[in-house]
C-alpha positions in Angstrom: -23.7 -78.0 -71.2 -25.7 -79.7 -70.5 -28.1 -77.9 -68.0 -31.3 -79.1 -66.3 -33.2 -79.9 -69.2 -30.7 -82.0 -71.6 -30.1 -83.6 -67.8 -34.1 -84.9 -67.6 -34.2 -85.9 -70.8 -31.3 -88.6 -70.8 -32.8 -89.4 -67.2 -36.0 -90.4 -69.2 -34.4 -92.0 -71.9 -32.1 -93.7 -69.8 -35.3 -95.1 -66.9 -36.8 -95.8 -70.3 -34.1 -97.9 -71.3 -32.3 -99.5 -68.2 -35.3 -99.7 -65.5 -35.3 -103.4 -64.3 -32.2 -104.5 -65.3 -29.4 -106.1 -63.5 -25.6 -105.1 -63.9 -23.8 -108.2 -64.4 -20.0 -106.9 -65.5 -18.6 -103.1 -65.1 -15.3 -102.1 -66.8 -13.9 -98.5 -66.1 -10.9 -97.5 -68.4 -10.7 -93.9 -66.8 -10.6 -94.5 -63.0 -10.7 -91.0 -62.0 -13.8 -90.3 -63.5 -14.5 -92.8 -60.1 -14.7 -89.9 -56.9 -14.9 -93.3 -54.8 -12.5 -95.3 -56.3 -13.0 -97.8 -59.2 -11.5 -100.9 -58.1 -14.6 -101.2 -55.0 -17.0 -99.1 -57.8 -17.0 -102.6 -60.2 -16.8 -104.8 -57.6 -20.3 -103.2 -55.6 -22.1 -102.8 -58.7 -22.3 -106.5 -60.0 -25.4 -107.8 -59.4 -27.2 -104.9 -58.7 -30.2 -103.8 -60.0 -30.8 -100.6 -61.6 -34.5 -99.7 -60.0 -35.7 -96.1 -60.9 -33.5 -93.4 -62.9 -33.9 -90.1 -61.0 -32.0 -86.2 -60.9 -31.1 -83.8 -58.3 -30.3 -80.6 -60.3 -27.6 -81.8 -63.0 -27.2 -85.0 -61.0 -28.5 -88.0 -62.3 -29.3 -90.6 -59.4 -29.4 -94.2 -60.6 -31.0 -96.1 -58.2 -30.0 -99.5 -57.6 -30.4 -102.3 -55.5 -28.1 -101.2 -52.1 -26.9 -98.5 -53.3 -27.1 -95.0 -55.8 -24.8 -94.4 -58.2 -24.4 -90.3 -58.5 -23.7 -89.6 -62.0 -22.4 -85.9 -62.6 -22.1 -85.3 -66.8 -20.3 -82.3 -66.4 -19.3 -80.3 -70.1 -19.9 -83.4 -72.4 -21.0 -86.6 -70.8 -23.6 -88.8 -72.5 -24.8 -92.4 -72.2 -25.4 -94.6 -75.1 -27.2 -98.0 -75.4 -25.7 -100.6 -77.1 -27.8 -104.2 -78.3 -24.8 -105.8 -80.1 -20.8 -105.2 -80.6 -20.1 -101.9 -78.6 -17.8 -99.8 -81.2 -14.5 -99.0 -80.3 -14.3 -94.8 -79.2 -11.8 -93.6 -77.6 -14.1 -91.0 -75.6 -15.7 -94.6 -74.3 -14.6 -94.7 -70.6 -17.1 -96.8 -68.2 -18.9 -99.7 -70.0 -22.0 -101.8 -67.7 -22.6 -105.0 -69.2 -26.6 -105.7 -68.6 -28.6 -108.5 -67.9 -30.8 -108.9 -71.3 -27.3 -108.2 -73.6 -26.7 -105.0 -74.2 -24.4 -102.6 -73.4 -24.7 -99.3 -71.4 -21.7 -96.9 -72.0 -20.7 -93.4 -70.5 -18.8 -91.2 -73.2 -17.2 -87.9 -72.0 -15.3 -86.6 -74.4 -13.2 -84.3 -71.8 -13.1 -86.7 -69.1 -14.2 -84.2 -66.8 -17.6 -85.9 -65.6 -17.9 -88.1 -62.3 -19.5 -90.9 -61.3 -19.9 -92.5 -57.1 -21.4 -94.7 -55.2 -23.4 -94.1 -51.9 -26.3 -95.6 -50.2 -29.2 -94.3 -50.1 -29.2 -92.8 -46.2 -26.3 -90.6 -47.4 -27.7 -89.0 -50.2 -29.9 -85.7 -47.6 -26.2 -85.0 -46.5 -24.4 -85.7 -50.0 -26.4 -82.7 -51.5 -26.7 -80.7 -48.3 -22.6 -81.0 -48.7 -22.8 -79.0 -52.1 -25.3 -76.4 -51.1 -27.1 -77.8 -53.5 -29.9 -75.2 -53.8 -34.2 -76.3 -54.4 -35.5 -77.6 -57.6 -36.8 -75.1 -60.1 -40.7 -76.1 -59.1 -43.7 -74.3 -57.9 -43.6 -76.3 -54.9 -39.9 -76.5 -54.3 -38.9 -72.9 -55.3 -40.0 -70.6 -52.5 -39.6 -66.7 -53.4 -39.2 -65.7 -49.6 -35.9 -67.8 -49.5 -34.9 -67.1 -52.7 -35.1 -63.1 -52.0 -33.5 -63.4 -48.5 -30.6 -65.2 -50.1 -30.1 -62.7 -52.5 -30.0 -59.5 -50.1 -27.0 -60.8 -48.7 -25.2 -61.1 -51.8 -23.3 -58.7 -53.7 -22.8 -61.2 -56.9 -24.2 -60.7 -60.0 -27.1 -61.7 -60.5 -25.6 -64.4 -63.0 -22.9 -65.1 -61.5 -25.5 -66.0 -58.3 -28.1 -68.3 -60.1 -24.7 -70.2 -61.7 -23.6 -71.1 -58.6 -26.6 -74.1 -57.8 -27.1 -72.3 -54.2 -30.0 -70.7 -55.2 -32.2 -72.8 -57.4 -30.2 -76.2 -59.0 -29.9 -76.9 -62.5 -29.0 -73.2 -63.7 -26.4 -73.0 -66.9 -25.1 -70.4 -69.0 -27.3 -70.8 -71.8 -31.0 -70.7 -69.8 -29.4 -68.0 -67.2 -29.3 -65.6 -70.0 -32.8 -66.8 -71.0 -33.7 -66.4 -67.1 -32.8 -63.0 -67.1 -34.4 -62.0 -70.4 -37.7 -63.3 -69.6 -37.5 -61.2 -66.9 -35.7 -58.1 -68.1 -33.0 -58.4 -65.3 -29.3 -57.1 -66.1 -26.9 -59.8 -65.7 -24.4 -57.8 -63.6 -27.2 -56.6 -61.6 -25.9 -56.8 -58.0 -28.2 -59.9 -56.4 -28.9 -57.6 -53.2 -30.2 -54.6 -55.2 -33.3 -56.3 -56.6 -36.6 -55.5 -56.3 -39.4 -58.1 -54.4 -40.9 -57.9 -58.1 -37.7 -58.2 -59.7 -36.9 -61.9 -57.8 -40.4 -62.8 -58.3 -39.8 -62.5 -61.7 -36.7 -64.1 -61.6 -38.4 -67.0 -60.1 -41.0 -67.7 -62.2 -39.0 -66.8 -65.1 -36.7 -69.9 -63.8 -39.6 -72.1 -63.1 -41.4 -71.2 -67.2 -38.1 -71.2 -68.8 -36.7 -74.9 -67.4 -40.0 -76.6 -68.2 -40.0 -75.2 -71.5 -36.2 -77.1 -72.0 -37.4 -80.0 -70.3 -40.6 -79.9 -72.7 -38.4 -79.7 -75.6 -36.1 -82.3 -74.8 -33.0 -80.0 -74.1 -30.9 -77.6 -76.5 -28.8 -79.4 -79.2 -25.8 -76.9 -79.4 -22.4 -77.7 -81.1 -21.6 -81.3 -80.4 -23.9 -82.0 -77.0 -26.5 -84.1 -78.2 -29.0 -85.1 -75.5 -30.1 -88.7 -74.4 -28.3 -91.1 -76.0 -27.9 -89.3 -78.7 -31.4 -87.5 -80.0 -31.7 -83.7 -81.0 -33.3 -81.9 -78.6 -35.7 -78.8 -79.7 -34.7 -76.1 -77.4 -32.6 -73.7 -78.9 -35.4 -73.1 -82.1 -36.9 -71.2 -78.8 -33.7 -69.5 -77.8 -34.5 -65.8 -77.2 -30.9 -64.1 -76.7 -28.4 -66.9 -75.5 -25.9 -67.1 -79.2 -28.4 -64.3 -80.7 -25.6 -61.2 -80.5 -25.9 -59.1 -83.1 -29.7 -59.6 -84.2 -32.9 -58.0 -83.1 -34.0 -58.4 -79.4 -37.9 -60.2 -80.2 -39.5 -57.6 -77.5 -37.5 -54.2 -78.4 -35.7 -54.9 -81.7 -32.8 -53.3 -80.0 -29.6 -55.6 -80.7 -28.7 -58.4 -78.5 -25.1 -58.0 -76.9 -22.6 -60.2 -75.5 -20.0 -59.8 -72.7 -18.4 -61.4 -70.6 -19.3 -61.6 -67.4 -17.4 -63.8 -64.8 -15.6 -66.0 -67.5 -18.9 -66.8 -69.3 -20.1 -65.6 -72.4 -23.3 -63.4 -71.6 -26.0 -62.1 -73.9 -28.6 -59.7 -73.2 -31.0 -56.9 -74.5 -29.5 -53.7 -73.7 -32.8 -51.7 -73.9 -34.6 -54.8 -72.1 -32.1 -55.4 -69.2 -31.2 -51.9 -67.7 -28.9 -52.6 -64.9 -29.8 -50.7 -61.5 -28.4 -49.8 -58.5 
């Protein structure tokens, strides 16, 4: 957490929020959260306006006047507004001071999110640098890339779509949902599927993202999405957390493994591995 979906929704809370105003004082009390360095990171951000709020996979991209700042929220990260006194918090680490008062303020409670500063010309070979793979979109998702990158893989399936190389914005809870929807096996070797099977897959990734993003994100455990509001998302969970009760296509009872470190849940009579 959080994925694609709790990603867009502080993106649209946030360009809601912030769009059109200026940064007039930055204090960082974690400087490693900083990739390129916080001392230059405060300086290059007074005075600069914050333009459009945009995201690259789990990437939020604020836009300001010379240059972007890349915000990655990792496990925990969240932003919150502030109009008054900003409370003391110890999971408080980077605070932007705004032109009209208030206060916007980056909370990670693990510390393990990142923020940096480019321009804009370096952004094509920033992502390129990642592998950083197409949005999850009818006109950015192409199924004849997406199946030749999978014949010459022998990951699992899940292990695969986690890695951002194939689509971006992929996390453990809507992979399992992925591969419900369409009745792939997790372990499933990525080579071994069929040209249906990765069609599927792909539309399954497109229906299942938009349905998050339409929700406003999964509220799970203590992620709360932007700035702070309940998202809807996992009152439409199928299997992810669902071990133990009735699969809603078979009845058959959901299972969870573990499959590459992660926690995986799937339908054994709905997701027969093959090959």
């Amino acid at each position: 957490m959080p994925e694609l979906p709790e990603v867009e929704t502080v993106r649209r809370g946030l360009n809601r929020l912030v769009k059109g105003k200026k940064i007039e004082r930055v204090r960082v009390d974690y400087p490693r959260m900083i990739v390129t360095g916080a001392d230059s990171f405060r300086e290059q951000l007074v005075g600069q306006t914050i333009m459009e709020v945009d995201r690259r996979g789990k990437y939020l991209l604020l836009y300001l006047t010379d240059f972007v700042l890349i915000s990655h929220l990792r496990m925990e990260g969240k932003y919150n507004l502030f109009y008054d006194v900003v409370p003391i918090n110890k999971h408080f680490h980077v605070f932007f001071a705004l032109s009209d008062g208030s206060t916007l303020v980056y909370q990670d409670v693990r510390k393990f999110g990142t923020m940096e500063l480019l321009r804009e010309v370096d952004l094509d070979a920033y992502f390129l640098s990642k592998k950083l793979g197409p949005e999850p979109t009818e006109e950015d998702f192409d199924v004849a890339v997406f199946q030749t990158k999978l014949a010459k893989s022998k990951k699992p399936i899940k292990s695969h779509l986690l890695d951002q190389t194939l689509v971006a914005g992929l996390g453990n809870i809507y992979v399992d949902e992925v591969l419900f929807r369409a009745q792939v096996h997790p372990a499933q070797g990525s080579s071994t599927l069929t040209a249906e099977q990765v069609a599927g897959l792909r539309q399954a990734t497109i229906d299942v993202l938009a349905l998050g993003v339409e929700k406003g994100g999964s509220t799970i455990r203590t992620y709360k999405n932007a700035l702070g509001m309940d998202g809807t998302m996992q009152d439409y969970l199928q299997v992810y957390g669902k071990q133990g009760q009735a699969c809603p296509r078979c009845q058959t009872e959901i299972v969870k493994i573990q499959l590459g470190g992660r926690g995986t849940h799937f339908c054994p009579q709905c997701q027969v591995k093959h090959g």
